[in-house]
N, C-alpha and C positions, 0 to 999 in steps of 0.2 A: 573631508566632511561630505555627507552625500549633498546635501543643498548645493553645493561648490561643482557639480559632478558636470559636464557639455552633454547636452538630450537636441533630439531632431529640433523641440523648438525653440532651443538659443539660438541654433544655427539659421533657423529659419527668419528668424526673429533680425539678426543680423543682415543676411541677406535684404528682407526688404527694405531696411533703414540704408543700408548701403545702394541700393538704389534709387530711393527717394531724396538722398543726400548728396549724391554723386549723378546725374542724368547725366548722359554722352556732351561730351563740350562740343558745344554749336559752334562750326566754323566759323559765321557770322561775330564769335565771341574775340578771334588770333585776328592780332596784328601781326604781318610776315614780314614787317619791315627790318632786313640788313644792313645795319650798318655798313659793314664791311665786306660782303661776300667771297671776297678773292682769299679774305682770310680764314673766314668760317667753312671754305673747299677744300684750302691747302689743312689747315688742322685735323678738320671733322665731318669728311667727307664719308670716312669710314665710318667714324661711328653714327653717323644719320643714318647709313641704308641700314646697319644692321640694326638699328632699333628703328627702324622705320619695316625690315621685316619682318623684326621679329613683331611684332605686334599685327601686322598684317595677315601672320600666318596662323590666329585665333580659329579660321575658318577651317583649317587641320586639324588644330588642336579638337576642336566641337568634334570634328571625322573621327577623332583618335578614340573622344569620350562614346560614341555612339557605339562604338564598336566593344571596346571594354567594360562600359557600364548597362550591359540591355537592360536592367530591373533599377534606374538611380531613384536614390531617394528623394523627396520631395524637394529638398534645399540643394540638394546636387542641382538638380532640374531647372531649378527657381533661377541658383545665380548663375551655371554656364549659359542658360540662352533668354533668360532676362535681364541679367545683370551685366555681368563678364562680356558677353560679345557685344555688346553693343558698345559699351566701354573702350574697351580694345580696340577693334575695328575702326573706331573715331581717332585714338592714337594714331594708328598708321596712315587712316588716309590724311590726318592733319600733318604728319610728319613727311609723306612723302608729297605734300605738297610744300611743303617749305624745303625739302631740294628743289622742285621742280623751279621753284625763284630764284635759285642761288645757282641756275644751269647744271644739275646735276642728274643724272637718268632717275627715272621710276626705279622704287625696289621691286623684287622679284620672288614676292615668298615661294617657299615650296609647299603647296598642297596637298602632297602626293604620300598619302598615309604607308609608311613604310611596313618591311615584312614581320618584323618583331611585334608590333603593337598588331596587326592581322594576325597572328599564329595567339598572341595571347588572346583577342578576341573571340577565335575560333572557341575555347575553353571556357570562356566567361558565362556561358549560360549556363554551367555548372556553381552554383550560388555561393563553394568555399573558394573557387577560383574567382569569381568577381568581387571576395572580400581582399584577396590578395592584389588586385590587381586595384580596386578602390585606394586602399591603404599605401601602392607605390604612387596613385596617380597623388593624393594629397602631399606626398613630400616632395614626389616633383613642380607640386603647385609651392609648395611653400618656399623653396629653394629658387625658383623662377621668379617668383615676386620680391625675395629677398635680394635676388639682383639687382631688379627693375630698380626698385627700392634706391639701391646704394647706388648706382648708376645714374638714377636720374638726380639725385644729392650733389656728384661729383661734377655732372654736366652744369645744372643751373649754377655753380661756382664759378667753374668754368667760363660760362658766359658772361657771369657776371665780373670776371677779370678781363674779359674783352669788350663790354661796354655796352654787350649785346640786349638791352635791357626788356627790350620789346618779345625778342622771343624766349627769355627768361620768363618773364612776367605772365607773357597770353599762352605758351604754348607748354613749358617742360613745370613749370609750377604747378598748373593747373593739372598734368599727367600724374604727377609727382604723388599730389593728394590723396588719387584714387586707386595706387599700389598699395599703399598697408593696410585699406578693406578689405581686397585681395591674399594676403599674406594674412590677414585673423583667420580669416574664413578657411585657408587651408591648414594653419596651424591647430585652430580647434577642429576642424574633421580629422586631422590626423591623432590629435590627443584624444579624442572621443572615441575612435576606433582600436587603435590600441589599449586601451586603459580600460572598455567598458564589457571585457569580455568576448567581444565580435570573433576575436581569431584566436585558434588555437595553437600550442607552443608548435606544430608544422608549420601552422601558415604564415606565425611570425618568422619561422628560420626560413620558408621559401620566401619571403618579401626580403628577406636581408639579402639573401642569393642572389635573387632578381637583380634587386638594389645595388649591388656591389658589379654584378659584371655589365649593368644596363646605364650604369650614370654616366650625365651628359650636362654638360653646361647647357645654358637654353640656347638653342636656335643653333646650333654647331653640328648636330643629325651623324655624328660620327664621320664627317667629309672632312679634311684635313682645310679644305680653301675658308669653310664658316670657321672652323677650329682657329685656322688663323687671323680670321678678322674677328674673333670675340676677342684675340690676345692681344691687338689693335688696340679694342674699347679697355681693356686693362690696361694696358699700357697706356693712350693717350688722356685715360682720366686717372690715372697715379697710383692705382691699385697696384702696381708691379713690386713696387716697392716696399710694399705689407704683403707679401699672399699669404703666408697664415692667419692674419688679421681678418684679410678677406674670406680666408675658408673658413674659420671661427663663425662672422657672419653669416653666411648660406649655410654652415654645415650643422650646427648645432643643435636644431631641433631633432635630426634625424639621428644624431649622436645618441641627444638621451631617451626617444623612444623605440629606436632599432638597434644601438648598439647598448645597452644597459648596463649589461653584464658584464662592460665592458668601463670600467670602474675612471672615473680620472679623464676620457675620451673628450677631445675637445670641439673636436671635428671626424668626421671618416677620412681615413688617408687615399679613399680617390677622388674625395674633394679637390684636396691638393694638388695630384700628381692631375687631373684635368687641367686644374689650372695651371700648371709650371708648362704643361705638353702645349696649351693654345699659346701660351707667351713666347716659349722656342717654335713655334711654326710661323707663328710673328714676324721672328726676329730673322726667320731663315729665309721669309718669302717676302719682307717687303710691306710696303702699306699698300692700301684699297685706294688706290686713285682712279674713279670712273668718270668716264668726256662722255660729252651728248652725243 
């Protein structure tokens, strides 16, 4: 039905309830109290820095958008530097302060906007290349919060089987809430762009091209060392043992708007083959044990 259809001012609309509902969590809010510290180092030492980078590394990601979106639209605009980074950025630095109590180093984002997202930017002021490159950035967003999503699900269990209740409670709860505003907000830009005519049958086959030789788990940048400490965060929150459960998860939406045609699809099959390749670099390299 047309009434049913996503227009700029759903999204918009969206956007600023998700920021008047979600404000950045006032560190004055986290209690960083460990119970245990010697055990939350030896478990999840690994997976802190990497979600304590990956959230830190929002201030690339805004680099990545500036470069690929020079014309965004007004809800683009609204949530990545009204909404989204302030969000985020509160993530990391709360998270990289809760190693910093449990003796664990500062993470280390990488801010260093790589040469693929420059070479598509260089393009992007050509208006059918920045629909292409919109429509990859929404399913990377969606896919990215999908994680977040189930990741932070898996951890606050987690804790909550080690007794950790304090920073269950102030610190991965509280994170927890304001990824699937994140994950609407990418999933309707991505349904709205595909579905409302935006791109033509090219731009949908160059975004699946793109799509297919460009996908990345979040925060793994194609480096074999992040590849294996994401297979870490699968592996020490229990994911290993569903990956296609998990690629079903993250993959799905990009299945039935980029693969269509493609009847039955449950997931994209480099969903999968990222995730099985970050778990054997895992398993070949070891855990992420970092000393002050």
């Amino acid at each position: 039905m047309a009434s049913s259809r996503i227009t700029d001012a759903h999204l918009l609309t969206h956007v600023h309830k998700l920021g008047a509902d979600h404000p950045p969590i006032a560190l004055e809010s986290v209690d960083f109290t460990v119970r245990d510290p010697a055990a939350m180092r030896t478990r999840f030492a690994g997976v802190l820095d990497y979600l304590a980078r990956v959230e830190l590394e929002v201030e690339r990601n805004v680099l990545e958008l500036l470069q690929i979106m020079p014309n965004p639209s007004e809800a683009d605009k609204t949530f990545y530097a009204d909404v989204w980074y302030g969000q985020e950025i509160q993530h990391g630095v709360i998270l990289d302060e809760l190693k910093r109590r449990i003796d664990l180093p500062a993470a280390e984002p990488l801010l260093q906007v790589g040469f693929a997202v420059k070479a598509l930017g260089a393009l992007a002021h050509f208006e059918p290349i920045q629909d292409v490159a919109r429509s990859i950035y929404y399913l990377t967003g969606a896919s990215t919060e999908r994680q977040a999503v189930l990741a932070y699900n898996a951890f606050a269990s987690e804790l909550d089987a080690l007794g950790e209740k304090a920073v269950r409670e102030t610190i991965i709860n509280p994170i927890k809430r304001q990824e699937p505003g994140h994950f609407a907000f990418y999933r309707m830009s991505a349904e709205k762009v595909f579905t409302d005519g935006t791109l033509r049958p090219w731009q949908v086959w160059l975004s699946r091209t793109l799509r297919k030789v460009s996908y990345e788990l979040v925060g793994t940048h194609r480096d074999p060392q992040y590849q294996a400490q994401m297979g870490e965060v699968i592996v020490q929150l229990g994911f290993d043992a569903e990956l296609e459960t998990f690629a079903r998860e993250i993959g799905r939406l990009e299945a039935r708007l980029l693969w269509a045609q493609h009847e039955g699809m449950q997931f994209p099959p480099y969903v999968l083959a990222a995730l099985k390749e970050s778990v054997a670099l895992y398993r070949d390299q070891g855990s992420f044990t970092p000393t002050v």
